[in-house]
C-alpha positions in Angstrom: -36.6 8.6 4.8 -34.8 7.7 8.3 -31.7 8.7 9.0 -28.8 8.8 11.8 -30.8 11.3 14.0 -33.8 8.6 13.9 -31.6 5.7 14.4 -30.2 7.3 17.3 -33.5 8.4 19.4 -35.4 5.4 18.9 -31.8 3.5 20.3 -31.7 6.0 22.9 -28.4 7.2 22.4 -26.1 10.1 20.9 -25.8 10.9 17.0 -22.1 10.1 17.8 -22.4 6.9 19.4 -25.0 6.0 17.0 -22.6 6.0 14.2 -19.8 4.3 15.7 -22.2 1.5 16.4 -23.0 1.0 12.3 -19.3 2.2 11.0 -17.4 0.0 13.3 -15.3 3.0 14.3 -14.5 3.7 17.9 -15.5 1.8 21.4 -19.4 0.8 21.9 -20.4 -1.7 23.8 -21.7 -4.8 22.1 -25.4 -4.2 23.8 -25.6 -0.9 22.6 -24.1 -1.6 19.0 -26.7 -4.9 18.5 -29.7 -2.5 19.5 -28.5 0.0 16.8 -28.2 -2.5 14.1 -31.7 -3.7 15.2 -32.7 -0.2 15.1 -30.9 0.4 12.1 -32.5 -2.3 10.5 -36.6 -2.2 11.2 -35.8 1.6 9.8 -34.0 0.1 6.8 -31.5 2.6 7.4 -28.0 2.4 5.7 -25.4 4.6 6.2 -24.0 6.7 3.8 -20.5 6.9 2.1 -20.2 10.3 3.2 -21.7 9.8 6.9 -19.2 7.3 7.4 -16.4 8.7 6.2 -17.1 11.9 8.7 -17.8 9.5 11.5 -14.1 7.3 10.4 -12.1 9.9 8.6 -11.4 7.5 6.0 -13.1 7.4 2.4 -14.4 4.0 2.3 -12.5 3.6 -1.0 -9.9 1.5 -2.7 -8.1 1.8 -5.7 -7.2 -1.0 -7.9 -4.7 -0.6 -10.6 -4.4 -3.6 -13.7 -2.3 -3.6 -16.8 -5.2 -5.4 -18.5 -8.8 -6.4 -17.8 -8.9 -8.7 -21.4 -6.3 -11.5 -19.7 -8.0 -14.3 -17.9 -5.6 -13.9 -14.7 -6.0 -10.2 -14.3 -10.0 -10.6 -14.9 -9.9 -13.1 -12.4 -8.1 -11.2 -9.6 -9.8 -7.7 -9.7 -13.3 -9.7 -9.2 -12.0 -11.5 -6.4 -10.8 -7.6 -5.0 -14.2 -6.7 -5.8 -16.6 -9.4 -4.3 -14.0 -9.0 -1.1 -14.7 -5.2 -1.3 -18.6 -5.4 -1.9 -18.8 -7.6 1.0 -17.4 -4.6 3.2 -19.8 -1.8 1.5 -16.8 -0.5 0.2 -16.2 1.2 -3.5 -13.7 0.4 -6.4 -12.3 2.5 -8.0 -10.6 0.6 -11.3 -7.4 2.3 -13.5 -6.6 -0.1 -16.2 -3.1 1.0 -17.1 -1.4 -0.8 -20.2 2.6 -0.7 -19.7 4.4 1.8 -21.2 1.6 3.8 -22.5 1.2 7.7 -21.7 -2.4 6.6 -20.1 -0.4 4.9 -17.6 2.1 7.7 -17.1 -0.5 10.1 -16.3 -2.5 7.6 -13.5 0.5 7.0 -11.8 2.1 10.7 -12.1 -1.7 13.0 -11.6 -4.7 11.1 -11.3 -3.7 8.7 -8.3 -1.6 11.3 -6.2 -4.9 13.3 -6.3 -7.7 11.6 -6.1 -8.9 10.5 -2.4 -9.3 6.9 -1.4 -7.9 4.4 1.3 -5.1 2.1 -0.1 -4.0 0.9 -3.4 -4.0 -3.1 -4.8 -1.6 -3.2 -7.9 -2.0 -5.9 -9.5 1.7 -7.0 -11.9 3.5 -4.6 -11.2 7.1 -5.0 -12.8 10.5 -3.7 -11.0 12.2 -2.1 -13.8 9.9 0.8 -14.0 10.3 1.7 -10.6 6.4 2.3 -10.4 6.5 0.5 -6.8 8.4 3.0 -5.5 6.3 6.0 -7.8 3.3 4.5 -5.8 4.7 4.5 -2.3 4.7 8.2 -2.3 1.4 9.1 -2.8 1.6 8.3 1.1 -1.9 5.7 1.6 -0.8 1.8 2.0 -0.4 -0.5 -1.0 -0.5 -3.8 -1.5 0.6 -5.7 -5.1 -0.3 -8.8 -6.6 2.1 -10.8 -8.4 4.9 -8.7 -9.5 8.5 -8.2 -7.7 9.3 -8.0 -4.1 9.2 -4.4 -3.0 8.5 -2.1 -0.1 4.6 -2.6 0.2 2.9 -5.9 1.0 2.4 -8.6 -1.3 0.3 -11.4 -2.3 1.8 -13.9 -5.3 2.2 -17.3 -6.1 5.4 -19.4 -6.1 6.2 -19.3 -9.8 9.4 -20.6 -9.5 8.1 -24.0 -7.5 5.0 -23.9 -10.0 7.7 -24.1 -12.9 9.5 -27.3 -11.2 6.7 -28.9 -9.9 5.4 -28.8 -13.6 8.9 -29.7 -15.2 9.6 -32.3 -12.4 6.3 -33.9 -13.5 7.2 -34.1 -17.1 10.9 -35.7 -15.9 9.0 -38.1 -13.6 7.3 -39.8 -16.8 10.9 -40.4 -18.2 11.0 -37.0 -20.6 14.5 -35.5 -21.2 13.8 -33.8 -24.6 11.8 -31.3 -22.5 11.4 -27.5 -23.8 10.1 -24.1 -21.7 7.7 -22.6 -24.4 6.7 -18.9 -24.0 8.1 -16.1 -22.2 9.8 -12.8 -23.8 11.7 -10.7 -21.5 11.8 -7.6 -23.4 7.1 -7.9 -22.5 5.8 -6.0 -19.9 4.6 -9.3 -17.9 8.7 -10.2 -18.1 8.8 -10.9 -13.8 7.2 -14.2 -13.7 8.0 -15.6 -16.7 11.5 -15.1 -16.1 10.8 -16.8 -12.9 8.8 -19.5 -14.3 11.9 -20.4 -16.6 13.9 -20.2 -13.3 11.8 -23.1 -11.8 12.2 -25.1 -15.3 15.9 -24.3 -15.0 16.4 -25.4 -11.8 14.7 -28.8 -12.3 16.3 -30.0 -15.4 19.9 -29.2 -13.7 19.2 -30.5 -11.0 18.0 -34.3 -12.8 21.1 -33.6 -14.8 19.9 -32.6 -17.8 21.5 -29.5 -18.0 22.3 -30.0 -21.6 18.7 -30.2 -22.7 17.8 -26.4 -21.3 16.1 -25.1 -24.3 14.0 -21.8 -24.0 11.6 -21.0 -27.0 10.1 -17.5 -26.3 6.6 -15.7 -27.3 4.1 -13.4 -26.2 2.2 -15.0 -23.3 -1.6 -15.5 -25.2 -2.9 -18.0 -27.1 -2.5 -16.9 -30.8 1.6 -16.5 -29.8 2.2 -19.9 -28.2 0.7 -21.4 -31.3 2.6 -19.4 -33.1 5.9 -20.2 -31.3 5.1 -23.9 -31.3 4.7 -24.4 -35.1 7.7 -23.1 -35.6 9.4 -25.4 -33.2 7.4 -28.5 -33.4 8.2 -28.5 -37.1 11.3 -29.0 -37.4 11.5 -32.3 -36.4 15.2 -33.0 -35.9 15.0 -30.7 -32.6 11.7 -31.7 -31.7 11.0 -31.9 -27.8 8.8 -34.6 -26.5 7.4 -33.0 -23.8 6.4 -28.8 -23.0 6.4 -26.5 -20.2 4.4 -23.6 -21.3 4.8 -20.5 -19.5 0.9 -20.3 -18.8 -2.1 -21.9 -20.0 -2.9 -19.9 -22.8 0.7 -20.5 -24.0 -0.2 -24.1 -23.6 -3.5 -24.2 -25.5 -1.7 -22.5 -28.4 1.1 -25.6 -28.1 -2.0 -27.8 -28.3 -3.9 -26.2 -31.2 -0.2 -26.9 -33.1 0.2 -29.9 -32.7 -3.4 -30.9 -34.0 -2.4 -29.1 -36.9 0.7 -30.4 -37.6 -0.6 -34.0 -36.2 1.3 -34.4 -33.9 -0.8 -36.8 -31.0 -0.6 -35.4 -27.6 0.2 -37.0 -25.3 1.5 -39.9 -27.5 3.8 -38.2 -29.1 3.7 -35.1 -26.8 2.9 -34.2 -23.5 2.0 -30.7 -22.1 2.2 -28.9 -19.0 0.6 -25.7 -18.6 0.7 -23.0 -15.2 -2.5 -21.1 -13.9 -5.4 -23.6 -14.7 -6.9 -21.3 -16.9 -11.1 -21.4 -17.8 -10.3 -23.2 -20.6 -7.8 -25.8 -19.2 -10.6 -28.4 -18.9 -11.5 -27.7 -22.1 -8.1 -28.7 -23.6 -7.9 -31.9 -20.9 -4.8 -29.8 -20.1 -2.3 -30.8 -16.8 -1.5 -27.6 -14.8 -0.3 -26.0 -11.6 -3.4 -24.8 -10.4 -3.1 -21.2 -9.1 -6.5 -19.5 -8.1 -6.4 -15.7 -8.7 -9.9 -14.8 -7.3 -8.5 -15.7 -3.7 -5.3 -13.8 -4.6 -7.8 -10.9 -4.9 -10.2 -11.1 -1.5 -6.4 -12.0 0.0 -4.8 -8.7 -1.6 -7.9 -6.7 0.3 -7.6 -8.4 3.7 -4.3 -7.9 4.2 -5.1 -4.3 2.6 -7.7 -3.2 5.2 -5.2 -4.6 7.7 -2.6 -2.2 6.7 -5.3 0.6 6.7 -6.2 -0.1 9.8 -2.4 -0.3 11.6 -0.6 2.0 9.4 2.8 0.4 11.3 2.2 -2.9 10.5 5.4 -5.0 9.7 5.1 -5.6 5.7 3.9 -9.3 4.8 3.8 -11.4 2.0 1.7 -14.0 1.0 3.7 -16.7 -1.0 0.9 -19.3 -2.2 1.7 -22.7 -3.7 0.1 -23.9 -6.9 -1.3 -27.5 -7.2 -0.6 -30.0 -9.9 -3.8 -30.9 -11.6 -3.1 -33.9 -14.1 -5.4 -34.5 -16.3 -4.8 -36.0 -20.6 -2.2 -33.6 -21.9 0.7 -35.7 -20.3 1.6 -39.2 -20.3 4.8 -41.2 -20.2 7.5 -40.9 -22.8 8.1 -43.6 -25.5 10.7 -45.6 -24.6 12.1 -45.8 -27.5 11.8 -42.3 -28.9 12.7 -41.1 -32.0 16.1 -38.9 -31.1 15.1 -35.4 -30.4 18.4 -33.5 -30.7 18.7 -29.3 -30.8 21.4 -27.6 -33.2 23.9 -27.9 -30.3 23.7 -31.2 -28.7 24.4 -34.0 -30.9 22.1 -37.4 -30.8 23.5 -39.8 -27.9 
């Protein structure tokens, strides 16, 4: 098997130089590094982890930490930090860390501070916990993804736009009855829904509806926003005719519901979702179309930018979702049935 010291003699040049040419580390002259790749190449010689973390000083590693690898959004992410990272011959190293758990405690207090890599991505992180900071002093760069403005770097979408572009929609087809479905702020995901219902707060103040707010909370999953929606969509004096669902899967649930309680959407309902989830399609479902696989090879670029210029001013990436309007909304009766709550009378 060829190796560095074969690569080198048949370039004609030094071990050293050799292995700047193939790790990127280090001045060499573009001749000299094309005739080592050539080299490199008609050897089928690769370098090692190891060699070129002797040649760079740096592990050729990255750690990514997740809540949860079972959502679609966190799924979707890490194989966007993956593909980004594979591209680079560089290794993963995955810690999936459910809130509040003792598994988590111990990554973020022993494992992490000792184990060796580059950087960090953390991926939702929340700012109650203080983990942000926690992570900061293990002393390598991080960068998050999604999750509350902090010291390190970050990469997220505009959820509070994505929330009043979706709720401006709704208003734009001549819905007032309009509720924000899912959302709990004692979860662990709390940060962008809260943020999400900021948007939807924002937009129905500011058509001056004001006195329709109306926030209906659940868990943020499919099986929940069913859940929550029964339980509003049937009782029919304070039925809304139109939804904001706090994400997709909150949205699917809403959909599912009314089926069951036959309840036509969009004729008597319409239904706006956030993410544009696998199964959005599916469901013929409008959305704010966010794309978490390029919030994951973005997470990694501006992470092996930070590596590489430990100085570097922090950044942050605020992305804008897209409405995507497919059958799930359409424009309200004109002559609805009143939809009152328990504290606005009929009008």
């Amino acid at each position: 098997m060829s190796g560095i010291s074969d690569v080198a003699r048949i370039a004609g040049v030094s071990k050293s130089t050799a292995s700047r040419a193939l790790t990127g580390s280090g001045y060499v002259s573009e001749q000299t590094r094309r005739r080592v790749a050539e080299v490199a190449a008609s050897l089928g010689y690769v370098p090692s982890t190891s060699a070129v973390s002797l040649a760079t000083g740096r592990m050729q590693s990255v750690a990514v930490l997740v809540p949860t690898v079972a959502r679609w959004f966190f799924a979707q992410v890490l194989g966007g930090v993956q593909s980004a990272l594979l591209e680079r011959n560089l290794d993963l190293t995955l810690y999936e860390a459910p809130p509040g758990t003792q598994e988590r405690r111990r990554i973020l207090e022993d494992f992490l501070p000792r184990r060796r890599f580059d950087g960090l991505i953390a991926v939702g992180l929340e700012p109650a916990e203080g983990e942000l900071e926690q992570l900061q002093r293990i002393g390598r760069p991080v960068v998050s993804v999604v999750g509350a403005t902090g010291p390190s770097s970050l990469v997220t979408v505009d959820d509070v736009h994505a929330a009043r572009r979706a709720t401006e929609h709704l208003i734009a087809l001549g819905h007032r009855f309009i509720v924000f479905l899912g959302g709990d702020t004692d979860d662990h995901f709390a940060h962008v829904d809260r943020l999400r219902l900021r948007g939807y707060q924002e937009a129905m103040a500011d058509a001056g509806l004001a006195a329709h707010i109306r926030h209906v909370g659940s868990g943020v999953s499919i099986p929940e926003g069913y859940a929550a929606a029964v339980d509003l969509l049937g009782e029919t004096r304070a039925r809304p005719t139109a939804l904001v669902a706090a994400c997709d899967e909150v949205a699917i649930g809403a959909i599912i519901a009314s089926r069951r309680l036959a309840i036509a959407v969009p004729g008597d309902l319409s239904v706006v979702g956030i993410d544009d989830h696998e199964y959005a399609e599916m469901f013929s479902l409008t959305t704010l179309r966010q794309l978490p696989r390029e919030q994951g090879r973005a997470a990694v670029d501006l992470l092996l930018r930070t590596i590489g210029d430990p100085a570097r001013a922090r950044e942050e990436l605020l992305l804008q979702a897209r409405l995507v309007v497919r059958s799930s909304t359409a424009p309200a009766d004109p002559a609805p049935a009143i939809a009152v709550s328990d504290t606005h009378p009929p009008r």
